[in-house]
N, CA, C and O of each residue as an XYZ file, in Angstrom:
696
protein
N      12.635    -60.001     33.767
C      13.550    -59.445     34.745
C      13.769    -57.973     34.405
O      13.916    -57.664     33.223
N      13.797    -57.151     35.253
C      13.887    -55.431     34.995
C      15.354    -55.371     34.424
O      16.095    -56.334     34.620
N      15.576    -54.822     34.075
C      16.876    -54.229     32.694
C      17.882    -54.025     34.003
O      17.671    -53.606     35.141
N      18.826    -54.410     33.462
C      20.673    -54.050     34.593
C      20.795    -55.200     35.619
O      21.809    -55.442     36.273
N      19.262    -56.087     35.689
C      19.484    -57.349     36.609
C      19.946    -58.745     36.545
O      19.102    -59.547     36.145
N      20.994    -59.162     36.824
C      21.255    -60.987     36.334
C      20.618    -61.681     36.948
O      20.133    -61.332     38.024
N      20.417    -63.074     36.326
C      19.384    -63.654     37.511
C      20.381    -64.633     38.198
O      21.375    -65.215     37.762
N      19.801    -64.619     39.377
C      21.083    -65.081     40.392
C      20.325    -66.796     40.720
O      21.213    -67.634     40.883
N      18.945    -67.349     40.824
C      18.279    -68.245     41.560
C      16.495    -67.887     40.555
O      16.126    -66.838     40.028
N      16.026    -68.773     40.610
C      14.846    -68.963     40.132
C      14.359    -70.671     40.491
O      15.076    -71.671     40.500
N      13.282    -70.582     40.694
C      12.172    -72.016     41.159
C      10.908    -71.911     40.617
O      10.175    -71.011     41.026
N      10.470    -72.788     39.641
C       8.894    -72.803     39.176
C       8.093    -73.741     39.671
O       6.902    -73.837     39.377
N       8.807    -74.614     40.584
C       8.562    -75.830     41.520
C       7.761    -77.010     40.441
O       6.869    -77.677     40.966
N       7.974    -77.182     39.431
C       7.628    -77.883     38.132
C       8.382    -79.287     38.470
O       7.787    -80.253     37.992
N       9.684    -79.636     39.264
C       9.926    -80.705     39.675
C       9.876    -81.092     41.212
O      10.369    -82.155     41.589
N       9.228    -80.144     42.155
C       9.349    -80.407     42.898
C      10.194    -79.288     44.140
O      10.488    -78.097     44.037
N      10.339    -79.975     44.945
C      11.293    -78.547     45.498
C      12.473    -79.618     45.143
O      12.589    -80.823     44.918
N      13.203    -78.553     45.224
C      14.862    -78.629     45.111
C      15.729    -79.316     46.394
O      15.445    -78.774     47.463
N      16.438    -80.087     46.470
C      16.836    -80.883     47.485
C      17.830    -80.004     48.256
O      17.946    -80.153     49.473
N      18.388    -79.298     47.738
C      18.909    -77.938     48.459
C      17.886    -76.825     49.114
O      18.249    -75.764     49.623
N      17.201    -77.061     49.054
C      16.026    -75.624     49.661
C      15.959    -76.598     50.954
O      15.625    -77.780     51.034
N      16.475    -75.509     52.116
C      15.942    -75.894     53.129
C      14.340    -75.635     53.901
O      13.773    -74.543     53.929
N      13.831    -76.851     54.465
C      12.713    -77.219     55.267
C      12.551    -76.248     56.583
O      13.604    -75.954     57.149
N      11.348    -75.734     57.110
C      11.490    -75.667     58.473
C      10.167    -75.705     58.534
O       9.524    -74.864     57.906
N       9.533    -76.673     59.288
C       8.214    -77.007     59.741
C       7.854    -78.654     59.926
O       8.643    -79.567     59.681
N       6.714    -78.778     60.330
C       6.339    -80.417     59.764
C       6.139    -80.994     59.014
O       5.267    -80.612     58.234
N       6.649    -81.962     58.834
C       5.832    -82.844     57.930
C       4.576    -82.592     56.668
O       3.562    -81.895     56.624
N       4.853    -82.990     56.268
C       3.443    -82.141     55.178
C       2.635    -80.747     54.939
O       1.691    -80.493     54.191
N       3.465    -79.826     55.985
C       2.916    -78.501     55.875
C       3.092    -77.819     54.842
O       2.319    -76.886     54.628
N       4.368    -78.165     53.748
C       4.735    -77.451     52.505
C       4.834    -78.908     51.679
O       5.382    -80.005     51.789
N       3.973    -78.214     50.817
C       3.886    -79.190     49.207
C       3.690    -78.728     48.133
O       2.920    -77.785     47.950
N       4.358    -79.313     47.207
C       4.344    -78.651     45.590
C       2.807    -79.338     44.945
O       2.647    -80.488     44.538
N       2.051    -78.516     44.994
C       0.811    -78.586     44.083
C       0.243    -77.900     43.110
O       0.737    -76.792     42.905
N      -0.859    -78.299     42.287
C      -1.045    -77.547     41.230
C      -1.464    -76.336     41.314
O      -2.255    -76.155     42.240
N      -1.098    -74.992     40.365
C      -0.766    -73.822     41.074
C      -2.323    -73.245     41.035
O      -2.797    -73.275     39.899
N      -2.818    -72.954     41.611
C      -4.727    -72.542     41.625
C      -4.983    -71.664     40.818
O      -6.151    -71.525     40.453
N      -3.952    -70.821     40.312
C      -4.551    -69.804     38.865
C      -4.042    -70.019     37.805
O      -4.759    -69.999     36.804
N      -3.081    -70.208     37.729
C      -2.436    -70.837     36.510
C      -2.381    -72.542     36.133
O      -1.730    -73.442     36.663
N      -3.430    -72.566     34.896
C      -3.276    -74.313     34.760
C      -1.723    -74.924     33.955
O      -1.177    -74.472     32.948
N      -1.385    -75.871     34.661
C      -0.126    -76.597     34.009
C       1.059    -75.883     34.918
O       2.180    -76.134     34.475
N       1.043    -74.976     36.195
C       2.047    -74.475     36.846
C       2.219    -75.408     37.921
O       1.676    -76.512     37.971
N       2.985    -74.932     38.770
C       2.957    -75.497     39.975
C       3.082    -74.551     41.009
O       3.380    -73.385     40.752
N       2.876    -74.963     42.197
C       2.662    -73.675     43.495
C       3.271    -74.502     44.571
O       3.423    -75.719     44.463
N       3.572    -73.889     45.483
C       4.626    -74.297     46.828
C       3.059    -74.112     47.739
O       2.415    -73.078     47.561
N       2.488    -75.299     48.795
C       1.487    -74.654     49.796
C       2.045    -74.609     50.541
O       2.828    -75.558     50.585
N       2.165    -73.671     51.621
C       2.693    -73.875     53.150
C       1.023    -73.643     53.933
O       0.171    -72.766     53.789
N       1.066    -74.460     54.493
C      -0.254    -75.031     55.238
C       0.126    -75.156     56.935
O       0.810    -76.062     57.411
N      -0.334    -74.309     57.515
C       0.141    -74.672     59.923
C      -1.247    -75.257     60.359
O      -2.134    -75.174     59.509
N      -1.493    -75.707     61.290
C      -2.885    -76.035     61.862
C      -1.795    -75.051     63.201
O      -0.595    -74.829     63.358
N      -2.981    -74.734     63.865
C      -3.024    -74.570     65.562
C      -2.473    -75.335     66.202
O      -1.390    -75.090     66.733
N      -3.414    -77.024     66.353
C      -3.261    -77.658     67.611
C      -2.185    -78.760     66.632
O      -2.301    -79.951     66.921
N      -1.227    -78.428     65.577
C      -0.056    -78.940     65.307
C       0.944    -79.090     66.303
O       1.150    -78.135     67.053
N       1.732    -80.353     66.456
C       3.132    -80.188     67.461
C       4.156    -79.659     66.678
O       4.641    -80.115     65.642
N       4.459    -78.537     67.356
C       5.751    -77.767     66.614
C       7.056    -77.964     67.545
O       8.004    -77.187     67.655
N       6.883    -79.043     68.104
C       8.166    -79.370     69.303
C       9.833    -79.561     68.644
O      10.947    -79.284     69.088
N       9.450    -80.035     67.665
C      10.224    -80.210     67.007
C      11.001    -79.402     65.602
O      11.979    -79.775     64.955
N      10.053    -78.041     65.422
C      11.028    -76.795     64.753
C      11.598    -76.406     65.282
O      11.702    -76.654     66.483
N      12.253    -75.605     64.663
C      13.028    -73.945     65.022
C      12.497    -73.133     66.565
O      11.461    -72.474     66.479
N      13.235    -73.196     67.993
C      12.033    -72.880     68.818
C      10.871    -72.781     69.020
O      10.233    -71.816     69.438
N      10.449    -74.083     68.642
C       8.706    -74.371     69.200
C       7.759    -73.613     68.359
O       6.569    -73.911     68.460
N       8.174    -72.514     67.401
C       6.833    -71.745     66.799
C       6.187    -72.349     65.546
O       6.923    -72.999     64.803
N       5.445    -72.267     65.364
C       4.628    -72.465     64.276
C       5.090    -71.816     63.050
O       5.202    -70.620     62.778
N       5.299    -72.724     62.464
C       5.462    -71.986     61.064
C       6.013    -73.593     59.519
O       6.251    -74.798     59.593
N       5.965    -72.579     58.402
C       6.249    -73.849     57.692
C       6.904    -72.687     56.594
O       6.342    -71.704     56.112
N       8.218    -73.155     56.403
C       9.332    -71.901     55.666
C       9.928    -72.867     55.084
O      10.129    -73.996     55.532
N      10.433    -72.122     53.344
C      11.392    -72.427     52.879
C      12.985    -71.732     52.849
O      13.045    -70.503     52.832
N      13.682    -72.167     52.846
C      15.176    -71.566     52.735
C      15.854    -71.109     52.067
O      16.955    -70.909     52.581
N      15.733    -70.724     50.809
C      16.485    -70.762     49.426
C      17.769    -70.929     49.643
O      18.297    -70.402     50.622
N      18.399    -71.609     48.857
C      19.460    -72.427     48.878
C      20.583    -71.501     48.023
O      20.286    -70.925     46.976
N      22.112    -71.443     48.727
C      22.978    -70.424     47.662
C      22.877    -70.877     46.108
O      22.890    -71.982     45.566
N      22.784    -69.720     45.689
C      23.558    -68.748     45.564
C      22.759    -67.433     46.227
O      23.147    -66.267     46.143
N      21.588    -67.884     46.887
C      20.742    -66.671     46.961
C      21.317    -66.075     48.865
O      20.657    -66.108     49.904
N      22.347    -65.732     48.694
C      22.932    -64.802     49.940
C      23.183    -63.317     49.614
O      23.988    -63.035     48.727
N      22.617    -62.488     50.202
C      22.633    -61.106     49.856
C      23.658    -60.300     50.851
O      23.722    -60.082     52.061
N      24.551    -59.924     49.492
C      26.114    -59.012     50.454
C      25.954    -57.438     50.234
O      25.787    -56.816     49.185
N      26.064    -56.969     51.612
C      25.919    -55.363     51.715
C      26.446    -54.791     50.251
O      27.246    -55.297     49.463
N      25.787    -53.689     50.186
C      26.208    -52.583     48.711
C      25.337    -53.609     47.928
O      24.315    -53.071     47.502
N      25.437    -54.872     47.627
C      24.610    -55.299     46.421
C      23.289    -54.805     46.241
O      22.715    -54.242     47.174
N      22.653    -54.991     44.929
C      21.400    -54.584     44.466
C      20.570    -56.132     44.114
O      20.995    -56.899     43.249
N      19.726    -56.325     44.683
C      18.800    -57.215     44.705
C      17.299    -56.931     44.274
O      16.692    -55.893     44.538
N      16.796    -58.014     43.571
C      14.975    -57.979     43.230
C      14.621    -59.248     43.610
O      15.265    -60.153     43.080
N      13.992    -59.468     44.181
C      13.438    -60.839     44.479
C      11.411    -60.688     44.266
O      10.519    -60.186     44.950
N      11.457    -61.313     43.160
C       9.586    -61.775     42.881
C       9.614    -63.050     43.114
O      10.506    -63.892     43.004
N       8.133    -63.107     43.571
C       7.086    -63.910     43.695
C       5.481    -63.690     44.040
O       4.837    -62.704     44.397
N       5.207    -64.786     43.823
C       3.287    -64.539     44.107
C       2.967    -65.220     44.887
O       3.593    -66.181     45.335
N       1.474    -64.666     45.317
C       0.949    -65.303     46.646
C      -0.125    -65.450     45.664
O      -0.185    -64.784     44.630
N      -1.305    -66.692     46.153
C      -2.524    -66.598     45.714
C      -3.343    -66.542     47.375
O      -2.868    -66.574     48.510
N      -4.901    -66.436     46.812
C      -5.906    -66.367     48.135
C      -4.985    -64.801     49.221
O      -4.373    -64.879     50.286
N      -5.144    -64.126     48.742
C      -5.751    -63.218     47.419
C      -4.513    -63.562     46.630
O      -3.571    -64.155     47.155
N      -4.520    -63.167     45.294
C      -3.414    -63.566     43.721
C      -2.739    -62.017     44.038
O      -3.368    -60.959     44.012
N      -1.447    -62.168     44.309
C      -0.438    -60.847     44.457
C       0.516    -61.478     43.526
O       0.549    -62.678     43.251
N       1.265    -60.584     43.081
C       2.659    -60.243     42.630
C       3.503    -59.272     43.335
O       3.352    -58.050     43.368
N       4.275    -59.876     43.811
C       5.509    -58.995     44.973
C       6.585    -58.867     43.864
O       6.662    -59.448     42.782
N       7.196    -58.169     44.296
C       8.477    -57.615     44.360
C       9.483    -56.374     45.646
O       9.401    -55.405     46.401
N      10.274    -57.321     45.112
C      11.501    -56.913     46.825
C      12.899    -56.335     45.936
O      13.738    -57.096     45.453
N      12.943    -54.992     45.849
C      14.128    -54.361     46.055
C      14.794    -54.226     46.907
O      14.526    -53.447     47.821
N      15.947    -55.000     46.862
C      17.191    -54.986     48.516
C      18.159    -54.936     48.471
O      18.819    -55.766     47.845
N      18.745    -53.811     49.196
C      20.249    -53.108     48.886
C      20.752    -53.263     50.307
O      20.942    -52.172     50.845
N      20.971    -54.119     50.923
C      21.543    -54.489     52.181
C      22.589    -53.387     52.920
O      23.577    -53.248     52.199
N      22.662    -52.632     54.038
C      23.716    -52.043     53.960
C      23.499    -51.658     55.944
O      22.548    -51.062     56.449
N      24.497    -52.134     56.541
C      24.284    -51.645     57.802
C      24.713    -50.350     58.469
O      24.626    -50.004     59.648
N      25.174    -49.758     57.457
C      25.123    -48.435     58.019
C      23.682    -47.451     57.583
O      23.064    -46.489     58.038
N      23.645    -48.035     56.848
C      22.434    -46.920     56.278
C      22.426    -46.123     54.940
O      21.404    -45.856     54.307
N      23.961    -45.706     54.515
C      24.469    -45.409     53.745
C      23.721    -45.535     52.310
O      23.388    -44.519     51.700
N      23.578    -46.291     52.016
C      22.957    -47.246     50.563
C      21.778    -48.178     50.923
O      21.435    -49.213     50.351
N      21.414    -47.772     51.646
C      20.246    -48.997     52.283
C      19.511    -48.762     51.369
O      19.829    -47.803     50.665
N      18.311    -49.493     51.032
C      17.030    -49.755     49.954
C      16.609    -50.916     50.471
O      17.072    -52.019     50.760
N      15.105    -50.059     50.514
C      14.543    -51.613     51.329
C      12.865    -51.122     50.182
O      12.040    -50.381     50.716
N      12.672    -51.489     49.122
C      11.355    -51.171     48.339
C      10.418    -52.450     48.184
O      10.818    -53.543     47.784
N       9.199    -52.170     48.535
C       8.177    -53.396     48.571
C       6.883    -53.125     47.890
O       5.884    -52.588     48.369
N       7.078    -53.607     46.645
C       5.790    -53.628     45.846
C       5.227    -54.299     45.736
O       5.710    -55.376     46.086
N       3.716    -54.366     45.173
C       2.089    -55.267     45.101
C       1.955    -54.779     43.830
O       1.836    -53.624     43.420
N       1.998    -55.979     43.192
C       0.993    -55.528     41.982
C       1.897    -54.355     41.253
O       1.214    -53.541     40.631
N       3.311    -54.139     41.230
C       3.593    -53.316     40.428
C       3.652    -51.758     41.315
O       4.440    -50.841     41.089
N       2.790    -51.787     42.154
C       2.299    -50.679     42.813
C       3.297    -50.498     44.336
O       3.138    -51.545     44.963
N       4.157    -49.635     45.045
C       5.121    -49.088     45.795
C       4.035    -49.198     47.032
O       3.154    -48.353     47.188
N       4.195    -50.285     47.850
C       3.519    -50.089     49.406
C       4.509    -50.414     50.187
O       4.177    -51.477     50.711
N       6.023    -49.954     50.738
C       7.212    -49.703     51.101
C       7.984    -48.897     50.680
O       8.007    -49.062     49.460
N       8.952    -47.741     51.085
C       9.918    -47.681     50.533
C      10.766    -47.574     52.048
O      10.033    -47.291     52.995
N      12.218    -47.769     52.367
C      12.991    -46.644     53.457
C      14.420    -47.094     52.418
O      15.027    -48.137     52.177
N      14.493    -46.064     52.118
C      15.868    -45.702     51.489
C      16.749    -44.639     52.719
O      16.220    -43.696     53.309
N      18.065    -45.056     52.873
C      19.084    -44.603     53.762
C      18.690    -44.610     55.332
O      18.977    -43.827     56.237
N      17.795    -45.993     55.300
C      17.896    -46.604     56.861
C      18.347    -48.318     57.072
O      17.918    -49.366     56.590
N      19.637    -47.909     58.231
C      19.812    -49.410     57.877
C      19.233    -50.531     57.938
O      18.193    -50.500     58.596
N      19.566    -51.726     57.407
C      18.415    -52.702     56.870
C      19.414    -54.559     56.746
O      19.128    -55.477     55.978
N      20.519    -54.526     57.763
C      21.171    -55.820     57.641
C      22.195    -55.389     58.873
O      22.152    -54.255     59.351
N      23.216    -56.506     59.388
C      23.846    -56.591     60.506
C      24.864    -56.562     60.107
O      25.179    -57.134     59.064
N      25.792    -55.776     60.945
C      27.436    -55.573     60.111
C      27.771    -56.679     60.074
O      27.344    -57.704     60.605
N      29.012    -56.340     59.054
C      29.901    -57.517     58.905
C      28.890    -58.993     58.419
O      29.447    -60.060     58.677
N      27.880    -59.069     57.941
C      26.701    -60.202     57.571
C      27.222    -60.229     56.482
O      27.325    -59.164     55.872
N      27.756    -61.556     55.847
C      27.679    -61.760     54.390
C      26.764    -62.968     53.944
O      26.902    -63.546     52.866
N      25.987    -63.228     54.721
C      25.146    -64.672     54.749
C      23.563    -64.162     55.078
O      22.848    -64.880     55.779
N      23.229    -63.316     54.717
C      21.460    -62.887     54.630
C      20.838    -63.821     53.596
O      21.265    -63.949     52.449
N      19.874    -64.406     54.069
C      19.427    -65.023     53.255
C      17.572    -64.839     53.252
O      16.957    -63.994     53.902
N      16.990    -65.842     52.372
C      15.969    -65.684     52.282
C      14.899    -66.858     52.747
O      15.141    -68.063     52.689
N      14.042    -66.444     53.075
C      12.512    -67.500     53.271
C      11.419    -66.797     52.928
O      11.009    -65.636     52.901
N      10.967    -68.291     52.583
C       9.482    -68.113     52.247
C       8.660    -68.703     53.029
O       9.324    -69.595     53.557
N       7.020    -68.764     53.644
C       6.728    -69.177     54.687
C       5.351    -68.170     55.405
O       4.889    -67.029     55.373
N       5.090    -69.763     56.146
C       4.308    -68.918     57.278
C       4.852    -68.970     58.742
O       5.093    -70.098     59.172
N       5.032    -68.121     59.398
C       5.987    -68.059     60.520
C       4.183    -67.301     61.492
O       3.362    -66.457     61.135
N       4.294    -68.098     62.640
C       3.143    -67.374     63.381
C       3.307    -67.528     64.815
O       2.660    -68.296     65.526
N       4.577    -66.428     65.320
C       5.021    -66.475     66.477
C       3.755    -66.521     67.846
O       2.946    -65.666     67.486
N       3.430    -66.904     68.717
C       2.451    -66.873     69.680
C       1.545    -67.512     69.309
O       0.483    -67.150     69.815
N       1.498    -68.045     68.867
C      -0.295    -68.424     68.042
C      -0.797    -69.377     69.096
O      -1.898    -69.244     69.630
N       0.071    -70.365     69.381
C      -0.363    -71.566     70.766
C      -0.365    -71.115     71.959
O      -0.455    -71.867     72.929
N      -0.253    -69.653     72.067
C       0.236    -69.377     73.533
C      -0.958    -68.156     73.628
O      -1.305    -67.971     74.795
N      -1.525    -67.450     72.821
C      -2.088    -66.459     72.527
C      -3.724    -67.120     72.178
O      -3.921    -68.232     71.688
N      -4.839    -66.082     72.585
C      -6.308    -66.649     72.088
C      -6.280    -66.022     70.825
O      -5.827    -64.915     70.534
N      -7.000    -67.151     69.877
C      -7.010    -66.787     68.400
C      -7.915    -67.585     67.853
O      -7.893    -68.780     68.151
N      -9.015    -67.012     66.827
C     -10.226    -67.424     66.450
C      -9.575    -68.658     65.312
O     -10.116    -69.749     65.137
N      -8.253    -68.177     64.583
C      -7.708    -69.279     63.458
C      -7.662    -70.187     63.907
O      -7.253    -70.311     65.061
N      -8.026    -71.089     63.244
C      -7.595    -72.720     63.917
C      -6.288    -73.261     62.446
O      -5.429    -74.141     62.501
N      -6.541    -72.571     61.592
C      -5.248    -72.867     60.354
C      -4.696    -71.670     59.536
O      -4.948    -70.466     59.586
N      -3.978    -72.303     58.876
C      -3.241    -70.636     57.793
C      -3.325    -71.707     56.509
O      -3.707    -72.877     56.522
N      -2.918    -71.037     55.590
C      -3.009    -71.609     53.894
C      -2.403    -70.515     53.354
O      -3.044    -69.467     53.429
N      -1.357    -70.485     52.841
C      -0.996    -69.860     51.390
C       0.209    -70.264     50.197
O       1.345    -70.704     50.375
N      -0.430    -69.969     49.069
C       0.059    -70.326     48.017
C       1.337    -69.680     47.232
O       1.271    -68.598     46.649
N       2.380    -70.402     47.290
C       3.253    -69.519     46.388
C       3.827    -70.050     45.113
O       4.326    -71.171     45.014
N       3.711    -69.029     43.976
C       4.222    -69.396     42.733
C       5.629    -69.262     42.966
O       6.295    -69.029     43.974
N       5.993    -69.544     41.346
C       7.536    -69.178     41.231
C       7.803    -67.741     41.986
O       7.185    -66.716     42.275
N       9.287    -68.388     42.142
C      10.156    -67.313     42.841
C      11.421    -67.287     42.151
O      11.991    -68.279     41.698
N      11.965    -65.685     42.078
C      13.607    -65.594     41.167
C      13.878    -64.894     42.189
O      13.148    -64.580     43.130
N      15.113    -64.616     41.955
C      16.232    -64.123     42.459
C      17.071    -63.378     41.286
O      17.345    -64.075     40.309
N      17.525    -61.961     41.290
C      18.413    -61.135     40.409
C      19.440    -59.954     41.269
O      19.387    -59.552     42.431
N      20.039    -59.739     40.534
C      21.404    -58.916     41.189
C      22.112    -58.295     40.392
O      22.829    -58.821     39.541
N      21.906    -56.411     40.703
C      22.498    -55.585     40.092
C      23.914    -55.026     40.289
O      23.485    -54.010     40.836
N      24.962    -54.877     40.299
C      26.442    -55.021     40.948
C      26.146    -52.946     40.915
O      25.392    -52.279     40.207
N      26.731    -52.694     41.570
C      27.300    -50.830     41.525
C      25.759    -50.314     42.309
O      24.921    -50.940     42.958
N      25.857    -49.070     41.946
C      25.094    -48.296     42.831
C      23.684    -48.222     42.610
O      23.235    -48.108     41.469
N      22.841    -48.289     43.780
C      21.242    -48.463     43.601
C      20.725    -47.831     42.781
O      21.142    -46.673     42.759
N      19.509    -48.200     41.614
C      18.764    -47.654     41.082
C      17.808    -47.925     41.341
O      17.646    -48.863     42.123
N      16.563    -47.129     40.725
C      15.027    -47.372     40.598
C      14.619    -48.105     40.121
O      14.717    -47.754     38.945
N      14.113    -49.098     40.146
C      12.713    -49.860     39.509
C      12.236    -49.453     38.402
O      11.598    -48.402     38.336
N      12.552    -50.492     36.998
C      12.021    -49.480     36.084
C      10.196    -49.506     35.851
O       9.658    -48.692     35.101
């Protein structure tokens, strides 16, 4: 965890998902399996087909998301990091998020690999008065049944995921 951060939420999915993490998709689209680069881990798949019935999500779209479950709600002015990995291709993310609807303190930083491919600092980045932002993980693929598209599926892999939280005023990434 980067220096000045507590950890607020963490999942290595080693038992499974958590009975608090909320679902949104079908049936078998997200499963805890063995993690494809690391032996003895575990990985979250979220898996959509195309000609899947999504009648029954979140307005009809396609997708297969997790929810993270509180404590992981992000309140304006706070300082947030949220990692995780994708495999097919193998990334390491990281999410600096300083919630703020005026703009004021906003931080919105998105790194790969260590490496800065985002930044907008002092544009706003959450809805006033929101004390309930939360997070997902997921494949969300708005139009896909309604739209021509050569995919007939999606696949991706996610490792552990944390959650940390810096209290006072934004800093840098060390």
């Amino acid at each position: 965890m980067a220096a000045g951060y507590r950890p607020v939420y963490a999942a290595d999915w080693l038992h499974g998902l958590a009975p608090d993490i909320g679902v949104q998709g079908s049936p078998g689209d997200l499963a805890v399996v063995d993690d494809p680069a690391v032996p003895g881990r575990k990985a979250v798949l979220a898996a959509i087909r195309r000609s899947a019935d999504f009648s029954h999500v979140a307005n009809g779209t396609p997708r297969a998301e997790l929810l993270l479950p509180a404590p992981v709600k992000f309140l304006a002015g706070h300082d947030y990091l949220i990692r995780w990995s994708t495999y097919l291709a193998p990334v390491h993310w990281a999410l600096r998020y300083v919630p703020d609807a005026s703009g004021a303190q906003a931080v919105t930083e998105l790194y790969k690999d260590g490496a800065n491919v985002f930044r907008a600092l002092g544009v706003p980045n959450a809805y006033a008065a929101d004390a309930g932002g939360y997070l997902k993980l997921g494949l969300y693929k708005a139009g896909w049944q309604k739209e021509s598209s050569d995919v007939a599926a999606i696949r991706i892999y996610f490792g552990p995921v944390s959650v940390a939280q810096r209290g006072g005023a934004p800093a840098s990434l060390p």
